[in-house]
VEXDRENPA-343852 format. One record per residue (C-alpha): residue in one letter; x, y, z. Coordinates in steps of 0.02 Angstrom, whole numbers, plus 32768, in hexadecimal, padded with zeros to 4 digits. Each point is the difference from the previous one (the first is absolute). Example, Ala and Ser with C-alpha at 12.3 -4.5 7.8 and 13.67 -1.06 7.14 Angstrom:
BEGIN
A82677F1F8186;S804580AC7FDF;
END
This chain:
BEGIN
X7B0B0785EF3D;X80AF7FDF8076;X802F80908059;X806E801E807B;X7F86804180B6;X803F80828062;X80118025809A;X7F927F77801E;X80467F528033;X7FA57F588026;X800E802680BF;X7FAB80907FED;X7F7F80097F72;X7F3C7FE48046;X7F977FFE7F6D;X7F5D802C8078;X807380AF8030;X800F80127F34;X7F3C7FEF7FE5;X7FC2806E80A2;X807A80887FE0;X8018800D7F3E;X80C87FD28016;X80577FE87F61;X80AD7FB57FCF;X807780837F9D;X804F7F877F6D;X80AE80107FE3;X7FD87FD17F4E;X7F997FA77F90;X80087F597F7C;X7FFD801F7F45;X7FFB7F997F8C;X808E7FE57F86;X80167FB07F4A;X80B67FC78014;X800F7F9A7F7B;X7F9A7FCE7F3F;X80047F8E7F88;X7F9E7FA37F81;X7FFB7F667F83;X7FAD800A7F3F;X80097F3F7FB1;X806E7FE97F69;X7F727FDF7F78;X7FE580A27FAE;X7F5080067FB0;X7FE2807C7F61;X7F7080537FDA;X7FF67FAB7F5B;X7FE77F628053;X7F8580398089;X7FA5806B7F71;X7FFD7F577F77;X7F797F938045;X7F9380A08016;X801F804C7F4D;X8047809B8057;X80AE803C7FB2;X80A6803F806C;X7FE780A87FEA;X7F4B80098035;X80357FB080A4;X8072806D8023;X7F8B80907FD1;X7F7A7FC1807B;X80707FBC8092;X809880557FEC;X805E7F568020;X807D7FC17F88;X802B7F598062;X7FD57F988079;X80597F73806A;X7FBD7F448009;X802D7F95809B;X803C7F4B7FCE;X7FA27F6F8022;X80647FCD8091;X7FED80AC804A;X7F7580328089;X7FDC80918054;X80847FD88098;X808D7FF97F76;X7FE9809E7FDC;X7FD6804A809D;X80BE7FAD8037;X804B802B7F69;X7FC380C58026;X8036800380BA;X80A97FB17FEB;X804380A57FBC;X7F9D806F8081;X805B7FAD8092;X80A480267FA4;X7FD480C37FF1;X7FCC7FEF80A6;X808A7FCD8044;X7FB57F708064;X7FE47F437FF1;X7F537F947FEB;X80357FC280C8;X7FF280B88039;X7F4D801A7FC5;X7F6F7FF58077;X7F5C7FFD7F9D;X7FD57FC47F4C;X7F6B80697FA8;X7FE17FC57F3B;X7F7F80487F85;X7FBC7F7E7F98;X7F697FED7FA1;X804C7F617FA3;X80467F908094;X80497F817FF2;X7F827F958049;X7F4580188051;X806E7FE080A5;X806E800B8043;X803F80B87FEC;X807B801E7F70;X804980658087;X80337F578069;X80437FBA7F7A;X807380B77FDB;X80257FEB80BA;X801C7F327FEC;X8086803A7F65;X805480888043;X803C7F9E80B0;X7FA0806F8078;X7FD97FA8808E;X7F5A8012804C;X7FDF80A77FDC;X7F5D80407FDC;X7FC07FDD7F57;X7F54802B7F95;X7FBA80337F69;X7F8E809F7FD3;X7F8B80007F6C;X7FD380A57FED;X7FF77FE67F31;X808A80967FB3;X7FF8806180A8;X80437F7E8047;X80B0802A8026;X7FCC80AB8045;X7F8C7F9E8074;X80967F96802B;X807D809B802F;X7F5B80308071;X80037F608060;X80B37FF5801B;X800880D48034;X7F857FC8808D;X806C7F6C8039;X80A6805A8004;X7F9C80B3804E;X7FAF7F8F808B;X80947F948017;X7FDD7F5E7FD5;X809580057F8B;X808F806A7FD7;X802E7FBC7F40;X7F8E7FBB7F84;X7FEB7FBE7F58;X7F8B80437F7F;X7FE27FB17F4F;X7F827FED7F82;X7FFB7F7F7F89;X7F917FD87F66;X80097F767F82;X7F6880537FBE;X800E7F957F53;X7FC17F688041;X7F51805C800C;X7FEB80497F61;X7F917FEA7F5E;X8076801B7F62;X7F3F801B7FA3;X7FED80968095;X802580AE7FB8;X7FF68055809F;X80777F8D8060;X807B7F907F85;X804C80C97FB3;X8026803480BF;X804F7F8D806A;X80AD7FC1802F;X80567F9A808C;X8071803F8069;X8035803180D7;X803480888042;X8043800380CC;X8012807B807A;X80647FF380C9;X7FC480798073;X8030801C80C0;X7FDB806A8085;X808280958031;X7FFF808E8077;X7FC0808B7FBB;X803E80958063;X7FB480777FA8;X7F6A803E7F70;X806F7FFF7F56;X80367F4B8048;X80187F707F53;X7F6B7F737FFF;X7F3A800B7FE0;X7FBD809B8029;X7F397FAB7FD6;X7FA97F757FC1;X7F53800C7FCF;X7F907F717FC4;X7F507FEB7FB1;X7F947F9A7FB3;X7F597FDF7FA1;X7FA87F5F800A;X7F69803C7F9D;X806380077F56;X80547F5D8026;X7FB87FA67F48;X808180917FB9;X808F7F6F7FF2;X7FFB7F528053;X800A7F597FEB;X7F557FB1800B;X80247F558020;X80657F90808C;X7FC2803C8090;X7F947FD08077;X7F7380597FB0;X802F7FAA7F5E;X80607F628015;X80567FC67F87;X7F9A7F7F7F85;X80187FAF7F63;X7F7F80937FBA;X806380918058;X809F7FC37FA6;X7F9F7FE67F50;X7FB680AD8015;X80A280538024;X7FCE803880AE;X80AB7FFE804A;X8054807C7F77;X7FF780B9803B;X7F7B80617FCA;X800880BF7FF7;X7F80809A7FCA;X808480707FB0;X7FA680AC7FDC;X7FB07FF980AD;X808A7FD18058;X808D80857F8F;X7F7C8091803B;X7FF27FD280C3;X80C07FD58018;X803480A37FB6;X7F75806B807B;X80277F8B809D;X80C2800A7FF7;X7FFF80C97FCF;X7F8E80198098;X80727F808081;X809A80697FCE;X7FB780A28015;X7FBD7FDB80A3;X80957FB58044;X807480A17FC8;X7F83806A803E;X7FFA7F9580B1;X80B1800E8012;X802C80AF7FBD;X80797FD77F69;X7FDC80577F5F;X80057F977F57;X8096806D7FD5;X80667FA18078;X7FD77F617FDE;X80A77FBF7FB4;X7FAB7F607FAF;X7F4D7FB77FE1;X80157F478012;X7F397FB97FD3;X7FC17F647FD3;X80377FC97F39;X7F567FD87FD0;X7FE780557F64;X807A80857FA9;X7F51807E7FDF;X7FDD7FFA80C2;X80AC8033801C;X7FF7808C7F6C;X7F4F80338048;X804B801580C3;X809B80497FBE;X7F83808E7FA1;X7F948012809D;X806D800E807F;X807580927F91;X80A87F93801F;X80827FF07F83;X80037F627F99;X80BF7FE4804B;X7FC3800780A6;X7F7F7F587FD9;X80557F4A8015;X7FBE7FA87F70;X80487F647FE0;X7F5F7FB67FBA;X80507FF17F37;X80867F818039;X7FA37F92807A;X7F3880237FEB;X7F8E7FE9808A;X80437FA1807F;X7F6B801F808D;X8027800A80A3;X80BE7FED7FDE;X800880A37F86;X800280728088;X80997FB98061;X80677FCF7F39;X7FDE80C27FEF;X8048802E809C;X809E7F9A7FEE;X801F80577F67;X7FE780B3804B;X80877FC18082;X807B7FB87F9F;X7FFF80837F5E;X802D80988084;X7F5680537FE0;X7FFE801D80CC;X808480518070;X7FF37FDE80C5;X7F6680708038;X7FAA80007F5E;X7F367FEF801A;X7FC57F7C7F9A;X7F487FE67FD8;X7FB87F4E7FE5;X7F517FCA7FC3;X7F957F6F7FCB;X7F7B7FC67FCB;X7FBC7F587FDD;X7F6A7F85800C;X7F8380018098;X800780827FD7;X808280428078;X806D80887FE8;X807D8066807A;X809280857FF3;X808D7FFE807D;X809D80868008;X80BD7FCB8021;X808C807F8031;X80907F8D7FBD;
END
């Protein structure tokens, strides 16, 4: 983290004096992180449930009954994953305040790059004219952008840089089996962006992360993955004919564990930090499914107002619902400066985390 040393100077600072006789540094404050700025990107096609729900017998209604989604966006052909991601920072930087030459990192959630390499995140830093900042991708499935906000926390608390870009961007479409119940109902395409930086915090009730706390689980990893393309299972002329590179999800399974390992990450984290649900202005969670959100909403005793759901417009966009979410939270004037809001995912791996923002 900078700080400022005192009294200490260069002259006189021996770090053998600090270890034999326990000396410490006072701080004259402390870095925080900072969200100064959101903004996300749905593509124009607007899928229905009726045609989502045709090829699988299933009518509207009983989509929306199971899902809770009404729509879903479709990228366009020409569209990858770094079109979006682009399309979802561009208005980030503008509620920033800042341009794409001022940032100093790039961190992008993907789990539908635009290619094996190089990182969709080079080619976000490539479009948006940032020099040679730092730029790489994080594939942490639907946790993803949460991991992301991590990463770039560290960099900016330790330093390394004081503004940074995080997105996450899914053309998840390109991976699914219409014929798939469990998968062609649920998702959507979309980005969602985030700029942090590093301020002076000067005191405890200071704006910016308070925590972030990650997990993960690689013993239920079959839960929801792609089984083919890898270097476990390269791609073949029989992995393509067998459908191996279409996404592949347990539903039931999957529906209980995501609602018991995000109720537990949030109530940990509040209890960690002190805050009390009541105070939690907004829940901003993954959009996977509009019954996990109904189920956390029940468990946790919050008010359905008090829940971002967003999931009946755009479906589930993976890794990118979390930060689409957020943007609307920040733009609808759902949170007023100091508000504590609470932010949780959960997503293949499995991985899962919670993290809380005083905005």
């Amino acid at each position: 983290m900078w700080a400022k040393l005192t009294p200490s100077s260069a002259e006189t600072y021996n770090p053998a004096d600090c270890v034999a006789n326990y000396v410490t540094f006072e701080y004259e404050y402390m870095i925080r992180t900072r969200i100064i700025g959101t903004g996300s990107y749905l593509p124009e096609q607007v899928v229905s449930n009726r045609e989502v729900g045709a090829s699988l017998g299933i009518e509207p209604a009983v989509v929306s009954r199971l899902t809770g989604i009404q729509e879903r966006r479709r990228a366009a052909a020409s569209q990858a994953s770094s079109d979006l991601a682009v399309e979802a920072a561009r208005p980030a930087l503008v509620a920033a305040g800042i341009s794409a030459s001022d940032l100093e990192a790039i961190v992008l959630s993907t789990t539908s790059p635009d290619t094996v390499f190089p990182a969709t995140a080079c080619h976000v830093q490539r479009m948006l004219g940032c020099s040679t900042i730092p730029a790489f991708d994080v594939a942490a499935s639907c946790s993803g952008f949460l991991y992301g906000l991590s990463m770039a926390d560290a960099m900016i608390r330790s330093g390394q840089v004081k503004t940074c870009l995080v997105v996450a961007a899914e053309v998840k479409s390109r991976s699914i089996d219409p014929a798939d119940g469990d998968t062609a109902l649920l998702f959507g395409d979309g980005a969602g962006a985030v700029v942090l930086r590093g301020e002076p915090d000067f005191d405890q009730l200071g704006r910016g992360f308070l925590g972030l706390r990650l997990r993960s689980d690689g013993a239920q990893h079959g839960l929801i993955r792609i089984p083919a393309g890898g270097s476990r299972r390269p791609t073949t002329l029989e992995t393509v004919e067998a459908k191996g590179h279409t996404l592949r999800m347990q539903g039931a399974p999957l529906f209980r564990l995501a609602v018991k390992r995000l109720e537990q990450a949030i109530r940990e984290i509040v209890k960690e930090f002190g805050v009390d649900m009541h105070d939690i202005a907004q829940l901003v969670l993954h959009q996977a499914n509009g019954r996990i959100l109904d189920q956390l909403t029940k468990r946790l005793g919050v008010s359905p107002e008090r829940v971002c759901s967003v999931i009946g417009r755009y479906g589930n966009t993976s890794s990118a619902s979390l930060p689409i979410a957020l943007d609307s939270v920040a733009r609808s004037g759902r949170v007023l400066p100091h508000d504590i809001v609470l932010l949780g995912s959960f997503g293949g791996g499995v991985t899962w985390g919670a993290g809380l923002v005083r905005w």
